[in-house]
C-alpha positions in Angstrom: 0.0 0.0 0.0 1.5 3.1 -1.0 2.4 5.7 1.9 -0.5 8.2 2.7 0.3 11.7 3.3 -1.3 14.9 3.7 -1.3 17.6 1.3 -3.1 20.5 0.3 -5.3 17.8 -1.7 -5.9 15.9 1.3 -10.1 15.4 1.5 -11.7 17.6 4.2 -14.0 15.8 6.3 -16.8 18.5 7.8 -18.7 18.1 11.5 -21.3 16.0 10.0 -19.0 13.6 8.1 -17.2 12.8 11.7 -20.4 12.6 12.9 -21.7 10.3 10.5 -18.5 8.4 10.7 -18.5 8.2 14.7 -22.2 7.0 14.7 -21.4 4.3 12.0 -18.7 2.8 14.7 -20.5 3.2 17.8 -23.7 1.2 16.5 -26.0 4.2 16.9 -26.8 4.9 13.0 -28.4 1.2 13.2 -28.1 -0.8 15.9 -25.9 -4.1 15.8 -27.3 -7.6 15.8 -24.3 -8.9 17.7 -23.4 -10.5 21.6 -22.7 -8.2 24.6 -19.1 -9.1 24.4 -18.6 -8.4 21.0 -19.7 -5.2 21.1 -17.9 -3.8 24.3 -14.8 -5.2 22.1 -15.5 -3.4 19.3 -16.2 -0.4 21.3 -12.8 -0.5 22.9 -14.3 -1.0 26.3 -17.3 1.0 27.9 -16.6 4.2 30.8 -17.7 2.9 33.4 -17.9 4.8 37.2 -20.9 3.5 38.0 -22.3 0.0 37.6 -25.7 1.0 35.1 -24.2 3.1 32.5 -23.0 0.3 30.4 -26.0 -2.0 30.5 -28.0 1.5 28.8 -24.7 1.9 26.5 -25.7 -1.6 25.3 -28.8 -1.0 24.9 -28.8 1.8 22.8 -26.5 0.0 20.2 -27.6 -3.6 20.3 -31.1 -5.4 19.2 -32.9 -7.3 21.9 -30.0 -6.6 24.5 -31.0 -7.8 27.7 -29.2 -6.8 31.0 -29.1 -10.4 31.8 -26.5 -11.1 29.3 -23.9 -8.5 30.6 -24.7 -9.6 34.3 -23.9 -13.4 33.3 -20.6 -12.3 31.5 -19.1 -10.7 34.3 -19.9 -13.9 36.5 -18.3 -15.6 34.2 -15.7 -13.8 34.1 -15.6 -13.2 30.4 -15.7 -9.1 31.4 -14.2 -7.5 34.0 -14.6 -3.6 35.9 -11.2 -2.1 36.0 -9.2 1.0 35.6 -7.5 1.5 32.5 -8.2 4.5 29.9 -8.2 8.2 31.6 -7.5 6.1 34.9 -11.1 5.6 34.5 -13.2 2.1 35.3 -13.9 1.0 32.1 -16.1 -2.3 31.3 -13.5 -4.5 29.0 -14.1 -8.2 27.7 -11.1 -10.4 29.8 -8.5 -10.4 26.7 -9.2 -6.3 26.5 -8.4 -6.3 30.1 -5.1 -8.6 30.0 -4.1 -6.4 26.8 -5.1 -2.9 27.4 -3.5 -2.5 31.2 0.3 -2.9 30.7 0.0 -0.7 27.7 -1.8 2.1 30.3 0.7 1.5 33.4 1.9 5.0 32.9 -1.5 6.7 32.8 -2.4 4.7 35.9 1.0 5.7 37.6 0.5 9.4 36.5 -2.8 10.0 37.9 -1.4 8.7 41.7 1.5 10.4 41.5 0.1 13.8 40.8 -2.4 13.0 43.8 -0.6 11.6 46.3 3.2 11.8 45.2 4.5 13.5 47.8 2.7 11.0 50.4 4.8 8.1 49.1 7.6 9.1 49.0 10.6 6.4 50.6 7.9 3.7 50.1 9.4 1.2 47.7 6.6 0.4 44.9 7.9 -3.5 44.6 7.5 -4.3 48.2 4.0 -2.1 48.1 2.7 -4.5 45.3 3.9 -7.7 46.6 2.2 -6.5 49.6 -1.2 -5.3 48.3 -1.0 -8.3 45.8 -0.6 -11.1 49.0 -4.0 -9.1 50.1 -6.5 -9.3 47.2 -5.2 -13.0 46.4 -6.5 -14.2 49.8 -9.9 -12.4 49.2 -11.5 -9.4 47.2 -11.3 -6.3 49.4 -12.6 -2.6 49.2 -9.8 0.1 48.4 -10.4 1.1 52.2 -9.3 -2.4 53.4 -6.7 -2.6 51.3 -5.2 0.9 52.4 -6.0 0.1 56.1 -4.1 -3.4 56.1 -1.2 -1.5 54.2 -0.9 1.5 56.8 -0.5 -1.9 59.3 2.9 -2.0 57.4 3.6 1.5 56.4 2.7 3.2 59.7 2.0 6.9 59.4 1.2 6.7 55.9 -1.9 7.7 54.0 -4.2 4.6 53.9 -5.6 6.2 50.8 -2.4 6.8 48.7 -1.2 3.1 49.7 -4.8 1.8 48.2 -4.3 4.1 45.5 -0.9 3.1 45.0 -1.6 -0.8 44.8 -4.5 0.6 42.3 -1.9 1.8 39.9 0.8 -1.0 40.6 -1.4 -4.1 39.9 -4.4 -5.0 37.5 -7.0 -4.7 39.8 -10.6 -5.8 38.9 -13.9 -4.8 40.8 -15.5 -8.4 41.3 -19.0 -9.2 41.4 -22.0 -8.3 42.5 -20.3 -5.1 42.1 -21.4 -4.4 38.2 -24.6 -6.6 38.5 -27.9 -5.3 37.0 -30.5 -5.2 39.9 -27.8 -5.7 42.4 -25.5 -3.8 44.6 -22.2 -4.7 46.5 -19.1 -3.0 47.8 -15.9 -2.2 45.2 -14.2 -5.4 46.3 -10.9 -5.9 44.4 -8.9 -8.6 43.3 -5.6 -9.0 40.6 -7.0 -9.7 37.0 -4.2 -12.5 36.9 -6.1 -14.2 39.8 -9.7 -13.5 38.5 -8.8 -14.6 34.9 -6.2 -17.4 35.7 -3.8 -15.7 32.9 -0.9 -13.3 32.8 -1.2 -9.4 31.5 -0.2 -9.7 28.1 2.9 -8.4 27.2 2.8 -9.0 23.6 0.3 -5.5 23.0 2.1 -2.5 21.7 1.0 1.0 21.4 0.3 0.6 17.6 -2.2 -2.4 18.6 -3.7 0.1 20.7 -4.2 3.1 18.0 -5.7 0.7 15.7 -8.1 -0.1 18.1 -8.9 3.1 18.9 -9.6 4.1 15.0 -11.9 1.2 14.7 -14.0 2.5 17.7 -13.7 6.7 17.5 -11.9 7.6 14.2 -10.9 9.1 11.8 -8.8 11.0 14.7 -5.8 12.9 14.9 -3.2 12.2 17.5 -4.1 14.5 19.9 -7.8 12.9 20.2 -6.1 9.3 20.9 -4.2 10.4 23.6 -7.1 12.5 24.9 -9.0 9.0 24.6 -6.3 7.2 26.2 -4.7 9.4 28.8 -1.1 8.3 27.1 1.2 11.1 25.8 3.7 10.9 22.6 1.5 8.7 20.3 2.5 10.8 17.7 5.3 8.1 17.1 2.7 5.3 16.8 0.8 6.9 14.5 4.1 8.0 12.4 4.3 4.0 12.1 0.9 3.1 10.8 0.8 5.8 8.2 1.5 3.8 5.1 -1.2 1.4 6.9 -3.9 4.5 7.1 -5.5 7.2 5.3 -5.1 10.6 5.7 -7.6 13.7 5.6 -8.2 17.0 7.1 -11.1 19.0 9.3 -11.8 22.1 9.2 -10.0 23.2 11.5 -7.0 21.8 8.9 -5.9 19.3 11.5 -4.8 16.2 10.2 -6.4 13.1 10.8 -5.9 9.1 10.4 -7.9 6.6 9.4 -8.3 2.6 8.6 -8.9 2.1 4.8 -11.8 -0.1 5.3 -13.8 1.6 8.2 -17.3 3.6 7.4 -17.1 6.4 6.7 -21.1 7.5 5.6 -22.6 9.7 3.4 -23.0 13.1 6.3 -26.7 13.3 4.8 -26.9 9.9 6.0 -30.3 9.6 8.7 -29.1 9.3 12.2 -32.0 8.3 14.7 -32.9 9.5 17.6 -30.9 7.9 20.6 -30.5 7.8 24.4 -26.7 8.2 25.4 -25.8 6.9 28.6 -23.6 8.9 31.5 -20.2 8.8 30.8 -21.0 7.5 27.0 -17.0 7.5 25.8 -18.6 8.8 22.6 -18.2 11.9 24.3 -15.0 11.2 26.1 -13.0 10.2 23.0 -11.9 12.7 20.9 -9.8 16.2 22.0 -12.3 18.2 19.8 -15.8 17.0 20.3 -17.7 19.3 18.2 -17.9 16.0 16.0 -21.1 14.8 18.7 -22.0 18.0 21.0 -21.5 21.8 20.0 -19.3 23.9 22.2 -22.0 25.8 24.0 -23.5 22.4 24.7 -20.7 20.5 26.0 -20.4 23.3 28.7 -23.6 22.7 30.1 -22.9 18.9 30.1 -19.4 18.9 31.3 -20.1 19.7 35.1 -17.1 21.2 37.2 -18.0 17.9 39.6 -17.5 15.5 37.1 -20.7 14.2 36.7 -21.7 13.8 33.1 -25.3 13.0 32.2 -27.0 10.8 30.2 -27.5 13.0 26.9 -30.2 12.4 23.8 -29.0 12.7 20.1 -31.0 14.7 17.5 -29.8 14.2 14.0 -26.9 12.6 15.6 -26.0 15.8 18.2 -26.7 16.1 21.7 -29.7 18.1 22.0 -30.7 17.8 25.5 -30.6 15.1 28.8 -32.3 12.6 30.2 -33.1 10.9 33.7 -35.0 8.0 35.1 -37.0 8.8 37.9 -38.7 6.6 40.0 -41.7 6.9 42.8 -44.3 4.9 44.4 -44.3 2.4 41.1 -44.2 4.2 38.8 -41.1 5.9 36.0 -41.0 8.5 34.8 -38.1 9.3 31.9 -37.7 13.1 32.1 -36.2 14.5 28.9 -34.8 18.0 29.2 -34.1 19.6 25.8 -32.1 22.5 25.2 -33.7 24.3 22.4 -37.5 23.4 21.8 -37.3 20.5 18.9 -39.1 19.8 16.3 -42.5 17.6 16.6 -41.2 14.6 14.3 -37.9 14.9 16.7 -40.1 14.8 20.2 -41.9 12.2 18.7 -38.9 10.3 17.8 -37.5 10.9 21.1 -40.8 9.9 23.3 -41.1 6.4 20.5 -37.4 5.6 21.7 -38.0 6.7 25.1 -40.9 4.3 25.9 -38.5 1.4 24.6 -36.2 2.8 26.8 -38.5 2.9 30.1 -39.6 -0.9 29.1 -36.2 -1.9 29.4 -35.3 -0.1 32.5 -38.2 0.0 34.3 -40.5 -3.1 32.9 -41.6 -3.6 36.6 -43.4 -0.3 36.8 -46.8 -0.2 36.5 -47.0 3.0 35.3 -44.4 4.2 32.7 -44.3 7.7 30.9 -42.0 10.0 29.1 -42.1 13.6 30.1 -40.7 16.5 27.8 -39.5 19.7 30.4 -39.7 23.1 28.5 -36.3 23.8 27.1 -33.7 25.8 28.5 
């Protein structure tokens, strides 16, 4: 394949054709008629702070999902809960997991050092994660047991730098129920090695990793893998693929990469309505989102206390939130736009939104979908 390169005649790809493009990968132009664990591959893993998001993620993107199929995987072990992109809990199938997490040792290790650096120093790392590795292997325990037993060892030290420090030293997975639809249960944590009965892999390199990442969120330019990723300096990475990859513009004249063979849609392509759960990485994933949600949107969205809301897409952009509420048996989805839409869009949105409150809430007698007046 010759070598791609970018030159004056390089195609420009507008804010609809990333859109389009973005959609197409995600399985929210048409969704995907394939298993749970497929599709949290293909996605690259799913953000994942709190248990629920995912299950919704899933939902929105597969046909006939049923939260009981992601509940049995992670009993099976065939996904796991752990930290690894953005030092963020991210839902990964078992072979993502054993893959992804040497490749982010430094983000891990960058995020506790700028934390709690300067409370660990003169504590040797090894003998910390031989420690905190001897804990979790004789049961799952919370991140406050872990830094409680530790401060046992390391006396005067912060029981929450030592937790946070095994966090960052050693694959650590949050075991079930933890992660279970319906169910709740305490952050318990144990080694991936132990939970999986393999090693990390070592074999992964950084170049596995970009093409990943173009499968699931590109085209892209560097700067929006490592905003994906937490990693710096891909730029070399993505200097390796290029003969492998295309090359086009935005706009904005930035260059971006792509695999030959991904979709990339017509931008007058239809894009249906969709609910977007919290903490959707389709919004997490790129250093310039305008590709999904317009500047002046993404600021009401992207609180100051980090929590990020579940979002509906119009035409394929954020056009407002959503929230399931529930009281004395019944639900109530609460759609909040910010601009007042369209009646074939409100329509669209309330059609998907019952679907929605049938999955969610199929216990509730009483199920509705209420539109507040935008704002």
């Amino acid at each position: 394949m010759p070598k791609a390169s970018l030159t004056s005649a390089a195609r420009v790809l507008d804010r609809r054709a990333l859109n389009r493009a973005l959609l197409a990968r995600q399985g929210l132009l048409r969704r995907w008629t394939i298993p749970a664990a497929e599709a949290v591959e293909r996605l690259a893993g799913m953000q994942s702070q709190a248990p629920d998001p995912p299950y919704y993620g899933l939902w929105t993107r597969l046909e006939g999902f049923r939260p009981e199929e992601l509940s049995r995987l992670l009993e099976e072990r065939a996904v796991v809960r752990i930290a690894l992109m953005r030092s963020t809990i991210h839902l990964v199938t078992a072979r993502d997991c054993l893959a992804l997490r040497p490749l982010l040792q430094p983000v891990l290790e960058r995020a506790h050092k700028a934390t709690y650096g300067k409370r660990m120093e003169g504590v040797d790392a090894t003998e910390l994660a031989d420690a905190a590795r001897a804990l979790t292997g004789e049961r799952p325990r919370t991140f406050a047991e872990i830094g409680a037993a530790l401060a046992e060892r390391w006396p005067g030290r912060d029981p929450a730098a030592l937790s946070g420090a095994a966090r960052a030293l050693l694959a650590l997975v949050q075991v079930p129920p933890r992660g279970l639809w319906g169910r709740s249960g305490p952050a318990a944590h144990t080694t991936a090695e132990a939970w999986l009965g393999r090693p990390l892999d070592t074999a992964a390199s950084l170049d596995d990793l970009v093409l990943r990442y173009l499968a699931a969120f590109g085209p892209a330019a560097v700067a929006d893998a490592q905003t994906w990723s937490g990693l710096t300096r891909l730029r070399d990475a993505f200097e390796r693929l290029r003969p492998r990859l295309l090359a086009f513009r935005d706009e904005a004249g930035r260059e971006l990469f792509d695999l030959p063979d991904a979709p990339r849609p017509d931008p007058d392509t239809a894009a249906p309505a969709r609910y977007m759960a919290d903490w959707d990485n389709v919004f997490l994933s790129h250093a310039d989102r305008t590709r999904v949600v317009s500047e002046e949107h993404r600021r009401r969205i992207f609180t100051p206390n980090g929590i990020f809301p579940g979002t509906v897409l119009v035409d394929g952009f954020v056009a407002g939130t959503w929230k399931l509420e529930r009281s004395r048996g019944a639900a109530t989805l609460r759609v909040e736009p910010f601009a007042p839409l369209p009646a074939a869009d409100e329509a669209a949105l309330n059609e998907e939104g019952e679907r929605l409150l049938a999955f969610a809430a199929e216990d509730a007698p009483t199920r509705e979908v209420r539109f507040s007046e935008p704002g």
